[in-house]
C-alpha positions as CSV (number, residue, x, y, z in Angstrom):
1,X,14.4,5.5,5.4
2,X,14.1,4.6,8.6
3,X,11.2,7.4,9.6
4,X,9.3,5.9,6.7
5,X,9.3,2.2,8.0
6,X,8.8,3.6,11.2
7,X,5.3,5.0,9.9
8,X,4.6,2.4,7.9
9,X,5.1,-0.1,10.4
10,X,2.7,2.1,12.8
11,X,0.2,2.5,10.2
12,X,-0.6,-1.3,8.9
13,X,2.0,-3.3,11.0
14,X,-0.6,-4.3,13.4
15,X,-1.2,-8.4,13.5
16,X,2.6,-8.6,11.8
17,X,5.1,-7.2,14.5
18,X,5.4,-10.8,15.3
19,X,6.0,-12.2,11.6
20,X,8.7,-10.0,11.5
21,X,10.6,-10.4,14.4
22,X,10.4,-14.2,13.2
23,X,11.5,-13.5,9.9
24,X,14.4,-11.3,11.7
25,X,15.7,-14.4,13.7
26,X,15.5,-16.6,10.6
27,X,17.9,-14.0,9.3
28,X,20.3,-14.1,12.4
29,X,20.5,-17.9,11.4
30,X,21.1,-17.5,8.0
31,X,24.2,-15.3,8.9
32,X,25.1,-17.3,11.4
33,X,25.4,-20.5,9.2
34,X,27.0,-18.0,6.6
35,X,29.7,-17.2,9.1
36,X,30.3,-21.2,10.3
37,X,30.7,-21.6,6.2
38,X,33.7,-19.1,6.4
39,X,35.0,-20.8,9.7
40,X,35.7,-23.8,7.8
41,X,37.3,-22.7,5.8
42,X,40.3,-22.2,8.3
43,X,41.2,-25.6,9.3
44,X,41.0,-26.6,5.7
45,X,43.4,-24.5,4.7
46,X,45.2,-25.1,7.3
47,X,45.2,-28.4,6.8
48,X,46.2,-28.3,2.9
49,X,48.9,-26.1,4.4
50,X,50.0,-28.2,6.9
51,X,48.8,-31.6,7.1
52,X,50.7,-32.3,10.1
53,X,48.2,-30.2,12.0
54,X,46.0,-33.2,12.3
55,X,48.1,-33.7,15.1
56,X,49.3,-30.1,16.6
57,X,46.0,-28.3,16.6
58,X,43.8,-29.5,18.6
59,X,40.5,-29.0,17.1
60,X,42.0,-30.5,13.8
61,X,43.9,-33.7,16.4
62,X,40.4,-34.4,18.3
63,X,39.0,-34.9,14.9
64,X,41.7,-37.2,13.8
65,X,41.1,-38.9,16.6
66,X,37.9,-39.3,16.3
67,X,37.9,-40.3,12.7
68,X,41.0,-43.4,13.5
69,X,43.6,-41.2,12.8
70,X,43.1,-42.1,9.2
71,X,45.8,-41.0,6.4
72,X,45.3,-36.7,6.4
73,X,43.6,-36.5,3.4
74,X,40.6,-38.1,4.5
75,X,40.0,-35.3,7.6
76,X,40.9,-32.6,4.3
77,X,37.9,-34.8,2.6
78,X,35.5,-34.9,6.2
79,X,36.4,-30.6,6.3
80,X,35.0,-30.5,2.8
81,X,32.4,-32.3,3.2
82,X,31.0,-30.4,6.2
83,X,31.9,-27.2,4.5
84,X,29.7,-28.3,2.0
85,X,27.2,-29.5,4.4
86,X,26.8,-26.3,6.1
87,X,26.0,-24.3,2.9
88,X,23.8,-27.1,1.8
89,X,21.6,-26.7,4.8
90,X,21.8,-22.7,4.7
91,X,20.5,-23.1,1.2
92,X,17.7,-25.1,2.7
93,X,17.2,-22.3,5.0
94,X,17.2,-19.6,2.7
95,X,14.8,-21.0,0.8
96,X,12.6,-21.7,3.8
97,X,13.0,-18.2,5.1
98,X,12.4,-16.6,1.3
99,X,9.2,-18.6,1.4
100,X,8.3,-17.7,4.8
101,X,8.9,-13.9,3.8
102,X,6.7,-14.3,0.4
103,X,3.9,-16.4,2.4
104,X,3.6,-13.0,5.6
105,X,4.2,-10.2,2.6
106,X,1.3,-11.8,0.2
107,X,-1.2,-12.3,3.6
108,X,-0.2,-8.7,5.0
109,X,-0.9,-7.3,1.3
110,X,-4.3,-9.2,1.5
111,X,-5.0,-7.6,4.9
112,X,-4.2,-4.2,4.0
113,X,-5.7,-4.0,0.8
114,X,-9.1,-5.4,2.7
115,X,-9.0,-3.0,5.2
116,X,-8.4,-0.3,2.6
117,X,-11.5,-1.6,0.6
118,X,-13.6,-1.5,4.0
119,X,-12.3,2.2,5.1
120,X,-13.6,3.3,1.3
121,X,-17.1,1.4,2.3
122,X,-17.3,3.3,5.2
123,X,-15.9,6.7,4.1
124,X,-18.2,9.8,3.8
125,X,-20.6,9.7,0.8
126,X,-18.6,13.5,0.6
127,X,-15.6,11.7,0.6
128,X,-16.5,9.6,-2.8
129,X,-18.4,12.9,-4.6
130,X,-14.9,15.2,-4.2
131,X,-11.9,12.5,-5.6
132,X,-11.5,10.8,-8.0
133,X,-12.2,6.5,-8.1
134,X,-9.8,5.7,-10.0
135,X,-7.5,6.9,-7.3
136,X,-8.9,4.5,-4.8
137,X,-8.6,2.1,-7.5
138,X,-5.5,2.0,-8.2
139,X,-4.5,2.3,-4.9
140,X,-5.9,-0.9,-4.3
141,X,-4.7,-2.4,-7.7
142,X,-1.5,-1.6,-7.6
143,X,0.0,1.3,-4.8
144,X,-0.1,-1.5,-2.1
145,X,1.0,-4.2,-4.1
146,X,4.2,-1.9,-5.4
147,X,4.9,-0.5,-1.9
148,X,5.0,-3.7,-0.4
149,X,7.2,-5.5,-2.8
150,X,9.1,-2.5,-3.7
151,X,10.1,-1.3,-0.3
152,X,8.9,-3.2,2.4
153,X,10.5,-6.5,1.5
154,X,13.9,-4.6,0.0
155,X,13.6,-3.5,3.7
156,X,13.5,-7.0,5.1
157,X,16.3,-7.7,2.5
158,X,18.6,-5.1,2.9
159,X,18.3,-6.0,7.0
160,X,18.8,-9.8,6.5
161,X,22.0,-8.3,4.3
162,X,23.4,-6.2,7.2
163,X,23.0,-9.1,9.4
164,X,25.1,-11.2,7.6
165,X,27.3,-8.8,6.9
166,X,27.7,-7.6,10.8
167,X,28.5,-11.6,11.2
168,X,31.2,-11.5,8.6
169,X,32.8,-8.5,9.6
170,X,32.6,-9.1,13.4
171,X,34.5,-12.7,12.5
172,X,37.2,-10.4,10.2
173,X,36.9,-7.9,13.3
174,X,37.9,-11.1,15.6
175,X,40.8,-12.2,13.5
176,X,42.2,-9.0,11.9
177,X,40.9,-6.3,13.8
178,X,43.0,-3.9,11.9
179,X,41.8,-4.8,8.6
180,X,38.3,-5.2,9.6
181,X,37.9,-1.3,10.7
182,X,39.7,-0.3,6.8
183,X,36.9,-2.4,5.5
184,X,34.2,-1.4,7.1
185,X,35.3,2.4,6.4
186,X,35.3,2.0,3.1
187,X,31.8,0.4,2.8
188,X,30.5,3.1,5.0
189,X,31.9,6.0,3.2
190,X,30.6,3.7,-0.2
191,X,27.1,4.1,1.4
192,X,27.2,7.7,2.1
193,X,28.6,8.3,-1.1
194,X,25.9,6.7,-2.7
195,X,23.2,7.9,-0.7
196,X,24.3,11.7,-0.8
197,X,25.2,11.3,-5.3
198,X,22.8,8.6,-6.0
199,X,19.6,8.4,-3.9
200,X,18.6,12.2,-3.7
201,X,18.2,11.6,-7.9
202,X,16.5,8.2,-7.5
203,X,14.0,10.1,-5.0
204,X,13.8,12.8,-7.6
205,X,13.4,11.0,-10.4
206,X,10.9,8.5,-8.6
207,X,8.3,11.6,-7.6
208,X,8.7,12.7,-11.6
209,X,7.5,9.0,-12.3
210,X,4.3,9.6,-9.9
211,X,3.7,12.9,-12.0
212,X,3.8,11.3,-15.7
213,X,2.3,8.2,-14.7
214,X,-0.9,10.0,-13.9
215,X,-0.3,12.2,-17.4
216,X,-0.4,8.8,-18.8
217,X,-3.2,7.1,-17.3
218,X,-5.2,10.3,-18.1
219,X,-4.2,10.0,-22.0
220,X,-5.0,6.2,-21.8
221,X,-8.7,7.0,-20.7
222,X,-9.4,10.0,-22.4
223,X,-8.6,7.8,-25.9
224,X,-9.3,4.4,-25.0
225,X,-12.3,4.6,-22.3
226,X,-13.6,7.7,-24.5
227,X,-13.4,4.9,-27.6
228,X,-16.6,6.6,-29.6
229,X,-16.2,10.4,-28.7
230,X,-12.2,10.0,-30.2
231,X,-13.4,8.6,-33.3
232,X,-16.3,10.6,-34.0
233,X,-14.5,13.6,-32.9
234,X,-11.7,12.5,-34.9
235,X,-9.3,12.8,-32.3
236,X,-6.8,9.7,-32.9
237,X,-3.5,11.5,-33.9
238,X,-4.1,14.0,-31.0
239,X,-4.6,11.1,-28.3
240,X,-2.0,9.0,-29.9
241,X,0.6,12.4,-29.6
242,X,-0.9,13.0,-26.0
243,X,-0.1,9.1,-25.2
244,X,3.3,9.0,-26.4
245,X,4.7,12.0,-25.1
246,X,3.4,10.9,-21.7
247,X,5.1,7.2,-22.1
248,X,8.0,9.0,-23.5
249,X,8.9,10.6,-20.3
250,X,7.8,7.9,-18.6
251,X,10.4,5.2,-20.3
252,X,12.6,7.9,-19.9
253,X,12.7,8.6,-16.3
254,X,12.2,4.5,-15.9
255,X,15.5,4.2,-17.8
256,X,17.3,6.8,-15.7
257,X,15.7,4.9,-12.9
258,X,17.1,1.9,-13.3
259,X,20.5,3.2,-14.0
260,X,21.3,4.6,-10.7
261,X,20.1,1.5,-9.2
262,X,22.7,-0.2,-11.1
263,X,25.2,2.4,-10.9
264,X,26.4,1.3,-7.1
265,X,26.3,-2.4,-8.3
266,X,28.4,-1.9,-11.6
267,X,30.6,0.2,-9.0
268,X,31.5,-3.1,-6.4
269,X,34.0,-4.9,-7.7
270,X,36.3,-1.9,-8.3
271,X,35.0,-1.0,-4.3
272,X,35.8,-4.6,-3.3
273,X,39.2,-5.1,-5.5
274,X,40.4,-2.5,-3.7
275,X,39.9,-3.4,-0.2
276,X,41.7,-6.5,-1.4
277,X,44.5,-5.0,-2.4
278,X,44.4,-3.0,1.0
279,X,43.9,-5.8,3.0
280,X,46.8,-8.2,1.6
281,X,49.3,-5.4,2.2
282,X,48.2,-5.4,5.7
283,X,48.0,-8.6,6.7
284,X,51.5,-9.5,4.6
285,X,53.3,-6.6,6.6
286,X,51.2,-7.1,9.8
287,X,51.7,-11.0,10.4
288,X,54.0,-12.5,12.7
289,X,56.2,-15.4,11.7
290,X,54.5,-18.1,13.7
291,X,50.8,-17.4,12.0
292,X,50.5,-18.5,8.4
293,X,49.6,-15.7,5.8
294,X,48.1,-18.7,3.1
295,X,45.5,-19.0,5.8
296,X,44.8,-15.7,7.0
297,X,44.8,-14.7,3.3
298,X,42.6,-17.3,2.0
299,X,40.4,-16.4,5.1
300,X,39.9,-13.1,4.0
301,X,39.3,-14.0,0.3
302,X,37.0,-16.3,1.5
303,X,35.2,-13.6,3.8
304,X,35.4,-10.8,0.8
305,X,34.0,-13.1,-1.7
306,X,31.2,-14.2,0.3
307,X,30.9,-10.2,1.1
308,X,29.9,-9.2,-2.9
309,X,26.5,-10.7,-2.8
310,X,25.5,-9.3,0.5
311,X,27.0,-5.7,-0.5
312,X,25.3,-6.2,-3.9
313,X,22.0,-7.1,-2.6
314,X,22.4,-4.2,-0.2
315,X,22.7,-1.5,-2.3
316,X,19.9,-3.1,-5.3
317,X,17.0,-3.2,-2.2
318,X,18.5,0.6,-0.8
319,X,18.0,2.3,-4.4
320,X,15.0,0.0,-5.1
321,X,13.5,1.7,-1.9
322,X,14.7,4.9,-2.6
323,X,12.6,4.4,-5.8
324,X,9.5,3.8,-3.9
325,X,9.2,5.8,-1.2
326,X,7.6,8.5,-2.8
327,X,4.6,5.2,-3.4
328,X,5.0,4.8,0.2
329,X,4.3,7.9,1.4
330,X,1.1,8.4,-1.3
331,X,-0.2,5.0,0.2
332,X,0.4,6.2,3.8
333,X,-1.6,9.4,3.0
334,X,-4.0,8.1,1.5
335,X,-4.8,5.6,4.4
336,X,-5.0,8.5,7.0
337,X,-7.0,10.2,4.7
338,X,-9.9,7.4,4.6
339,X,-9.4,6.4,8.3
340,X,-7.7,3.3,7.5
341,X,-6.9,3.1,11.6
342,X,-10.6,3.7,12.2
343,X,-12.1,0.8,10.4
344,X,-13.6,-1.9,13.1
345,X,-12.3,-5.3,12.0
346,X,-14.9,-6.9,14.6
347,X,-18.0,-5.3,13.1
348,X,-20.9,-7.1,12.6
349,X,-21.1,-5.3,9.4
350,X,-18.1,-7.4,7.8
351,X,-19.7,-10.3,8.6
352,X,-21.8,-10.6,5.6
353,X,-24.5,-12.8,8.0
354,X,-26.1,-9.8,9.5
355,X,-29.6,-9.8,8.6
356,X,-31.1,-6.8,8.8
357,X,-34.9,-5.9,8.8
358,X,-36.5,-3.0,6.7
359,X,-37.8,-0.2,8.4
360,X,-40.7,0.0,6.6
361,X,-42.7,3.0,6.5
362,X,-46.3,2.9,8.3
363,X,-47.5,6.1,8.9
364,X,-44.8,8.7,7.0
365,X,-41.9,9.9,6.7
366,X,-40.7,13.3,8.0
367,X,-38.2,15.5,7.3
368,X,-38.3,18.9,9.9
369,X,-36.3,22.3,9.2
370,X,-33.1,20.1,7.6
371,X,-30.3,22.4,6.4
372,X,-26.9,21.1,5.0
373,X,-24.1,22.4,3.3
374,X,-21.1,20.5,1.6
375,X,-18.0,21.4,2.9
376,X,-16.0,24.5,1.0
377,X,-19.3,26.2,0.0
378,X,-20.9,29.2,1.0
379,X,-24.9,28.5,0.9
380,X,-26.6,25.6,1.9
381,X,-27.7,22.9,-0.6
382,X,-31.0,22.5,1.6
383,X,-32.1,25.5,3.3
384,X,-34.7,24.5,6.4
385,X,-36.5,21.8,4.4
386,X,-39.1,20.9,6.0
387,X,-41.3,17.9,3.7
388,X,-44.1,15.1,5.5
389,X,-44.6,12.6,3.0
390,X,-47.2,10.3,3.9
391,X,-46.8,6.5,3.6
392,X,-48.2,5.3,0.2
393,X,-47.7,8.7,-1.5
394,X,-46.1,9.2,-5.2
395,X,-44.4,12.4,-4.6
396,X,-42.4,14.3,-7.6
397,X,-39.4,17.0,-7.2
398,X,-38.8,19.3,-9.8
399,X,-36.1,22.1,-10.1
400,X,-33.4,23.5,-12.0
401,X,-29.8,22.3,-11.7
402,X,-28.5,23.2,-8.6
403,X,-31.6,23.4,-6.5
404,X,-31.0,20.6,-4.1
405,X,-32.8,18.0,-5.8
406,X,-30.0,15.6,-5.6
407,X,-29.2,16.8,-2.0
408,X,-32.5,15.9,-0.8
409,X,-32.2,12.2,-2.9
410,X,-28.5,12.1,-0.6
411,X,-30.2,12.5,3.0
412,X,-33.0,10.5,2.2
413,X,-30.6,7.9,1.2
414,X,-28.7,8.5,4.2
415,X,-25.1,9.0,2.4
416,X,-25.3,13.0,3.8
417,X,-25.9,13.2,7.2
418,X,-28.4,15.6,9.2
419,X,-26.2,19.0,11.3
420,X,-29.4,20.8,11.3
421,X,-33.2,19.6,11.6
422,X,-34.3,16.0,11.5
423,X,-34.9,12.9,9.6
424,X,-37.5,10.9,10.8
425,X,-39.4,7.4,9.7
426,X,-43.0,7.5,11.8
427,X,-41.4,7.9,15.2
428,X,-37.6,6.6,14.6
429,X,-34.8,9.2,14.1
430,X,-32.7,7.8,10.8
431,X,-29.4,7.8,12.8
432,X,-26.4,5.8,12.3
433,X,-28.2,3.3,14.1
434,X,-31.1,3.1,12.0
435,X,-29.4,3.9,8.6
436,X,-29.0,-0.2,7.4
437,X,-32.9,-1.0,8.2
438,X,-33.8,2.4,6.3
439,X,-31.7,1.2,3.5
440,X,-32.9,-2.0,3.1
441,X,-36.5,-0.9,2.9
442,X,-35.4,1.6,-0.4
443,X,-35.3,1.1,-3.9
444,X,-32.8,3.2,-5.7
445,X,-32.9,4.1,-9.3
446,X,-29.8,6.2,-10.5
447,X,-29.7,8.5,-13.5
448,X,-26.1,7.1,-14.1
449,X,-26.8,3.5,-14.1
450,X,-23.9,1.2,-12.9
451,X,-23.7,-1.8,-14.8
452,X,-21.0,-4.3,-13.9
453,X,-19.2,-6.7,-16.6
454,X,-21.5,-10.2,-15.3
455,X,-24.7,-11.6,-16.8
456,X,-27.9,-9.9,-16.8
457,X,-29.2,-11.9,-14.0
458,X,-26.6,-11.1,-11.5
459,X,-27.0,-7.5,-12.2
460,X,-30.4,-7.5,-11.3
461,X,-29.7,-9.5,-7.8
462,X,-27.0,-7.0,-6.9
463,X,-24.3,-8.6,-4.7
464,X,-26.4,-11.8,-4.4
465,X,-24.5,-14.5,-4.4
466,X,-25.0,-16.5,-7.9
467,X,-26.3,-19.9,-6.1
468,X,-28.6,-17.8,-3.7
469,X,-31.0,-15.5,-6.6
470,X,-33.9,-15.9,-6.9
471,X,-35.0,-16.5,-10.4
472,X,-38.5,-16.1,-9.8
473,X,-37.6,-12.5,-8.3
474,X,-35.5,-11.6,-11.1
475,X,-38.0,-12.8,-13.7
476,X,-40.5,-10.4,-12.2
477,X,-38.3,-7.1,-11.8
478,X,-37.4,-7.8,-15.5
479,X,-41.5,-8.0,-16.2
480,X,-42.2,-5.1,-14.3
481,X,-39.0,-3.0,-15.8
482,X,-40.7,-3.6,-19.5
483,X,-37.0,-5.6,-20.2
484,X,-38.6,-9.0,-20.1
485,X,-39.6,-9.2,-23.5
486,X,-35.7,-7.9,-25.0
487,X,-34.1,-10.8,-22.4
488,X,-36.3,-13.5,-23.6
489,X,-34.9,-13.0,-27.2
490,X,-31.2,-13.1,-26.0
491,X,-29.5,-16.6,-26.7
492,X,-28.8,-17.0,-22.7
493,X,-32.0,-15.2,-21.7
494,X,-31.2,-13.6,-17.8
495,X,-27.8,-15.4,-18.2
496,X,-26.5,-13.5,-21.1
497,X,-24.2,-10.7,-20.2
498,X,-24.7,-7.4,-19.9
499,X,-21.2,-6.3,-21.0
500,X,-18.5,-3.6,-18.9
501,X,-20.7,-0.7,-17.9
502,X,-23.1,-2.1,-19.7
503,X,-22.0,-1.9,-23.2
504,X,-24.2,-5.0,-24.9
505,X,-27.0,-2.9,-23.8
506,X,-28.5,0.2,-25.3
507,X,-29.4,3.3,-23.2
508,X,-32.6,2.6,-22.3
509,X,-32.1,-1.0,-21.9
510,X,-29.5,-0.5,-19.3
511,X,-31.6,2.5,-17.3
512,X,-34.5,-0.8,-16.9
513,X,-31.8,-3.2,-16.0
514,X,-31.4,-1.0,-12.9
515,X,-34.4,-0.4,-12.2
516,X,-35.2,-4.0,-12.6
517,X,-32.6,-4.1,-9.8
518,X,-34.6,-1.2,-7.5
519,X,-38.0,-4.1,-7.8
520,X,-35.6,-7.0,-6.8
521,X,-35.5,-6.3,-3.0
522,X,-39.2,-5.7,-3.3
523,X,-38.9,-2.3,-1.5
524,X,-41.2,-0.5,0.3
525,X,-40.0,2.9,-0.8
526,X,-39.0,3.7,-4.5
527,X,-36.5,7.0,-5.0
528,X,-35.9,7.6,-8.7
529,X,-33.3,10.0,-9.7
530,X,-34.0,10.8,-13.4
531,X,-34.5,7.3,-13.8
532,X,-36.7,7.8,-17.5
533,X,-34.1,10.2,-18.4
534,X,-32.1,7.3,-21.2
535,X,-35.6,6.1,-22.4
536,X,-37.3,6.5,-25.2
537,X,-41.1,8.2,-25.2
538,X,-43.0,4.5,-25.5
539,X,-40.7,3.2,-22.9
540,X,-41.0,5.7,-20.6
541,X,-44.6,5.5,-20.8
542,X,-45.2,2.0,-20.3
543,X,-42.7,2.2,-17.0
544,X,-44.7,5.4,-16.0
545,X,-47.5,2.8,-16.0
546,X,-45.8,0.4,-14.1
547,X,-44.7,3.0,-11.2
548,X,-48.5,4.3,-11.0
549,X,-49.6,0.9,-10.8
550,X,-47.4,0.9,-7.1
551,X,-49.1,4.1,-5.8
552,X,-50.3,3.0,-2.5
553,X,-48.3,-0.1,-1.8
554,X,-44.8,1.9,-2.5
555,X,-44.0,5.2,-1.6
556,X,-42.4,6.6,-4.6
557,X,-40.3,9.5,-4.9
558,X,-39.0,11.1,-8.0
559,X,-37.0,13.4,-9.4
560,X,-37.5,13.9,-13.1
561,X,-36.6,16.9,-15.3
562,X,-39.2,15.6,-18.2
563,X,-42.1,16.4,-16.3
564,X,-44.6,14.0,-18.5
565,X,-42.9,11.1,-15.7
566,X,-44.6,13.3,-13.1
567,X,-48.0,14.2,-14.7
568,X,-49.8,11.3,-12.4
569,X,-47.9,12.1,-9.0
570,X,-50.0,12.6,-6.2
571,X,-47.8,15.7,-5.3
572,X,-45.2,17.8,-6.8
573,X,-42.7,20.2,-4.8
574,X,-40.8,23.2,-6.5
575,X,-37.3,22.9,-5.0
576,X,-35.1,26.3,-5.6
577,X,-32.2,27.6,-4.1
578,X,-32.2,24.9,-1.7
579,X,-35.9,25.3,-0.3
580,X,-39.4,24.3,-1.1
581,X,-40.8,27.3,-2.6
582,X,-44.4,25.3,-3.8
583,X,-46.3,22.4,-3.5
584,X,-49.2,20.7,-4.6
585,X,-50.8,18.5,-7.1
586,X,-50.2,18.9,-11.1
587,X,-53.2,20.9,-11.8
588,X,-53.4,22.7,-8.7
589,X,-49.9,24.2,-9.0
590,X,-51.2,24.6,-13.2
591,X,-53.9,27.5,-12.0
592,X,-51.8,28.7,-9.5
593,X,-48.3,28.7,-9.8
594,X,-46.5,31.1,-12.8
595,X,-43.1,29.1,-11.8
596,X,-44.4,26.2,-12.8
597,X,-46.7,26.9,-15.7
598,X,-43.5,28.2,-17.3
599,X,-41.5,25.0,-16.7
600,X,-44.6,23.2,-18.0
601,X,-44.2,25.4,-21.0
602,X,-40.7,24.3,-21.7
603,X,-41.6,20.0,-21.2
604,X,-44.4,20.9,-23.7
605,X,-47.3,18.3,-21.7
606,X,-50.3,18.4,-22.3
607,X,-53.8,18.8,-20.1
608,X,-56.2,16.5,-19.5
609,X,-57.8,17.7,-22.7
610,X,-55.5,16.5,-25.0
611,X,-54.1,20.2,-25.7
612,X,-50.6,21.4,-25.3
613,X,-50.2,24.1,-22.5
C-alpha cells in the first residue's frame, strides 16, 4: 500500500504535497477535539459519581468557583454542555475538512486528467497507430476518476482514522497503560488477519474485474457500436450471449467484491465486545481502592464506543483500496507510458493564443533520400525516397496496399519524423521547430472521415470556437465541397447537426463535409488520402473539377486508388515496396510504363479518345 502511494504521490503529486499536508493537520485537529470529547467525559462522571467533587478536585472546585459555587447539578449541566459543545464544533470541522478534501481531490483529478489529455496530444503519431483509443479514453473517463476516489481519498481516510485512533489510544495508553497495549494487540493482529485472509482475494478478485470488464466493453461495442453489421448479420442472440456471460462474471466478482469488504466490518463488534469484556476484567482486578471503577469504566466505554467508527471506517477505505489498486497501478503505467512527467505545463502551445503563421510553399517542397521504418518491422515503409514537388504542382501517388503511400502522407504531415534523409520546404528543414507553421499551411482530407456529434457548421470550422467562425468561410468550403446545395435543404441549413460520427449524413456527404473542412483554413497545400473513395461517380467528378480548378494556386497531393481522381494530375508517381519506382505524367507513363498500363487496366479509364484502355 504504502509503495503504491509512494508512486503515485511521485507521479502526479506535484502542485498538491502542500494540500495534503493541510488536509493532514485538519486531521490532527479533528482527533484532537475527538480526544477532548472523551476527556469530558471524566469529570462528568465523576461528578454524577461524586458530586462532592465540585469541591475536592480541583479542576472540578476552580470551576465551581468560577460558576458561584452554584447547587452541583448546574456544573453536571455546564460539563454537558461543553461536552456537547466540543462535538458540535468537531462536527463543524469535519464537515469543513470533508469539503476541503472533496474541493483538492476534484481540482487534482482536473489537473491530472488535463495533463493526461495534453501528454496524448503530444505523444508519437506511432504511439496513437499501435493502441487502442478507447484505452486512452477510458482512462480519462473513468481510470483517474476511480483511482482517485477509490484509493487516494480511502488513503486520506484511513490516515485521518489512524490519527484519531493513535489520539484515543495514546489517552487509554495514559490512563490504563495495561489495557491500552491488550487493545491495541488485538486490532493489530485484526489487521494482519485481515490483510493476510482478506486483502490477497480482494487484490485477486479486483485484477479478474480489470480482465472481464474489458470482455464486456468489447461485447458492448461489437453489438451496440456494430448496430447494422449485428442485424444484418443476424447476430443478436450471439452478442446478447457474449454480453451476458461477460456481465455475469462481472456481477459476480463485484458481488464477491463487496463481500470481503464487508466481511471485516460485519466482523467488529464481536472484535470490539471482546476487548470489552477483556478490558472490564482488567481494570475491575487492576484498580486500587482510592480510584473509582464507574469512571475508569465509563471512560473506557466511552473511548471503545467512539473507537467502532474509526476501526470501521478503517478497514471499509483498506479493502476499498485493496480493490483499486490493481486501477492504480494501470493509471500509473499508463502515464509513464505517454510521458505524463514530460509534458511542459508552461508551453506556449497550451496557451491556445499562439498565432502561428503558414509556411507557405514558394518555390517547392523537397524530400531527399528519406527512409523510415515503424518500430517492430523488418523493412522500411519508405526506402530512400527522394520526391521535388514544385510549388503549384497537382501531384498523384498510386500503389498497392502496403507500398508506403500512407507513410509518405505521415511525413509530409509531420506525425512520423525524419532518422534518415530530409524534409525540406524551399530552404527550411521541417523540424520540430517548423512542424506547427508547416501544419497550418496544409489541408488534410482523410479517407476515414472524423465527424464529431455538433452541427454541420462547427464541423467544418474545426476547433473554432462557435462565436469566432466565419460563416462566410464555411459557406464557401461547403460551395466548393459540392455540399452546399444538400445543406441549404436541411431545416437548420449549416446549423443542423451532423449526428455522432456522422450518422445524419450519408457516405459521401460526410467524405465532403471534411473536405469542406480541408478549404476552411484556405490552405496553401491540399494532401488527399482517398478522399473520393465514399463518393459516388457524379460526385466525384464534379469535386475532381473543383480540385483541378486549384492547380496552380494549391499544391495538391493525392493518393487515390480509383485512378479516374488522378487522370488530370500534372504528375503521377508509382510507389512500391517503399520506393518510387516511376514517374511522370498520365499518358507518358500510358506508352511507357507496363506497371501502370496494367493498373489502368484494372480502374477501367478511358483515353482521351473516349475508348476504354
Amino acid at each position: 500500500m504504502f509503495g503504491i502511494l509512494r508512486k503515485f504521490l511521485s507521479l502526479f503529486g506535484e502542485g498538491f504535497y502542500k494540500s495534503i499536508f493541510i488536509v493532514f493537520l485538519a486531521d490532527v485537529l479533528n482527533g484532537a477535539l475527538e480526544l477532548m470529547g472523551v476527556l469530558l467525559i471524566f469529570p462528568l462522571m465523576t461528578l454524577v459519581d461524586d458530586p462532592g467533587a465540585t469541591r475536592t478536585r480541583p479542576a472540578l472546585s476552580w470551576l465551581y468557583r468560577l460558576m458561584g459555587e452554584p447547587d452541583p447539578r448546574y456544573v453536571v449541566l455546564a460539563v454537558s454542555l461543553a461536552i456537547a459543545g466540543v462535538y458540535l464544533f468537531r462536527s463543524f470541522v469535519q464537515v469543513g475538512v470533508l469539503n476541503m478534501e472533496n474541493h483538492v481531490l476534484s481540482r487534482w483529478k482536473n489537473v491530472i486528467c488535463c495533463r493526461l489529455f495534453k501528454a496524448y496530444m503530444v505523444a508519437p503519431y506511432t504511439f496513437h497507430v499501435q493502441r487502442n483509443s478507447s484505452v486512452s479514453i477510458d482512462t480519462l473517463s473513468y481510470v483517474v476518476v476511480t483511482a482517485i476516489n477509490n484509493y487516494i481519498f480511502r488513503a486520506i481516510l484511513f490516515f485521518s482514522n489512524i490519527v484519531v485512533a493513535v489520539f484515543l489510544l495514546g489517552f487509554l495508553f495514559f490512563t490504563h497503560p495495561v489495557v491500552s497495549v491488550v487493545v491495541g494487540g488485538l486490532f493489530y493482529t485484526f489487521f494482519k488477519l485481515q490483510k493476510r485472509f482478506i486483502n490477497k482475494r480482494v487484490a485477486g478478485y479486483s485484477h479478474e474485474m480489470v480482465v472481464q470488464s474489458q470482455k464486456n466493453m468489447s461485447a458492448l461495442q461489437q453489438g451496440i457500436a456494430a448496430y447494422r453489421e449485428t442485424k444484418i448479420n443476424l447476430k443478436e442472440a450471439y452478442f446478447t450471449r457474449m454480453f451476458s456471460e461477460a456481465n455475469r462474471q462481472v456481477m459476480e466478482i463485484d458481488g464477491r467484491i463487496m463481500f470481503y469488504n464487508m466481511l471485516p466490518v460485519a466482523g467488529t463488534e464481536l472484535i470490539l465486545i471482546s476487548i470489552m469484556i477483556v478490558a472490564f476484567n482488567m481494570i475491575m482486578f487492576s484498580s486500587t481502592p482510592h480510584q473509582s471503577v464507574a469512571v475508569s469504566l465509563a471512560g473506557l466505554v466511552m473511548t471503545v464506543f467512539r473507537m467502532v467508527p474509526v476501526i470501521n471506517r478503517s478497514l471499509t477505505s483498506l479493502s476499498a483500496m485493496n480493490a483499486t489498486a490493481e486501477l492504480v497501478n494501470t493509471l500509473m503505467s499508463e502515464a509513464e507510458t505517454v510521458g505524463y512527467a514530460a509534458v511542459d505545463e508552461n508551453d506556449a502551445l497550451w496557451s491556445g493564443e499562439q498565432r502561428v503563421s503558414p509556411l507557405v510553399i514558394e518555390r517547392q517542397l523537397a524530400l531527399r533520400d528519406l527512409t523510415f521504418s515503424y518500430p517492430g518491422s523488418d523493412a522500411p515503409s519508405l526506402d530512400h525516397v527522394s520526391l521535388t514537388i514544385p510549388q503549384g504542382e497537382f501531384l498523384g501517388v498510386i500503389g498497392a496496399s502496403g507500398a508506403g503511400k500512407s507513410t509518405l502522407i505521415g511525413v509530409l504531415l509531420g506525425f512520423l519524423p525524419v532518422p534518415e534523409g530530409s524534409f525540406v520546404v524551399d530552404d527550411r528543414s521541417i523540424d520540430h521547430d517548423a512542424i506547427r507553421s508547416w501544419r497550418q499551411a496544409i489541408g488534410f482530407v482523410d479517407q476515414q472521415a472524423f465527424i464529431f456529434d455538433g452541427s454541420i457548421r462547427e464541423n467544418v470550422a474545426f476547433g473554432v470556437p462557435v462565436g469566432e467562425i466565419d460563416d462566410a468561410q464555411v459557406t464557401r468550403a461547403l460551395q466548393l465541397a459540392e455540399l452546399w446545395d444538400f445543406v441549404c435543404g436541411l431545416e437548420a441549413g449549416a446549423g443542423s447537426p451532423a449526428g455522432e460520427n456522422g450518422k445524419l449524413l450519408s457516405g459521401g456527404q460526410r467524405q465532403r463535409l471534411v473536405l469542406a473542412r480541408a478549404l476552411y483554413k484556405n490552405p496553401s497545400i491540399l494532401i488527399l488520402d482517398e478522399a473520393t473513395s465514399a463518393l459516388d461517380v457524379e460526385t466525384e467528378y464534379r469535386i475532381s473539377e473543383t480540385i483541378r480548378a486549384l492547380k496552380g494556386r494549391v499544391t495538391i497531393i493525392a493518393i487515390a486508388h480509383r485512378l479516374s481522381t488522378l487522370r488530370t494530375c500534372d504528375r503521377l508517381v508509382v510507389m512500391e515496396q517503399g520506393r518510387i519506382v516511376e514517374s511522370g505524367d498520365f499518358d507518358t507513363l500510358m506508352r511507357t510504363s507496363d506497371r501502370f498500363q496494367a493498373v489502368v487496366q484494372m480502374s477501367n479509364i478511358t483515353t482521351e479518345s473516349g475508348s476504354a484502355v
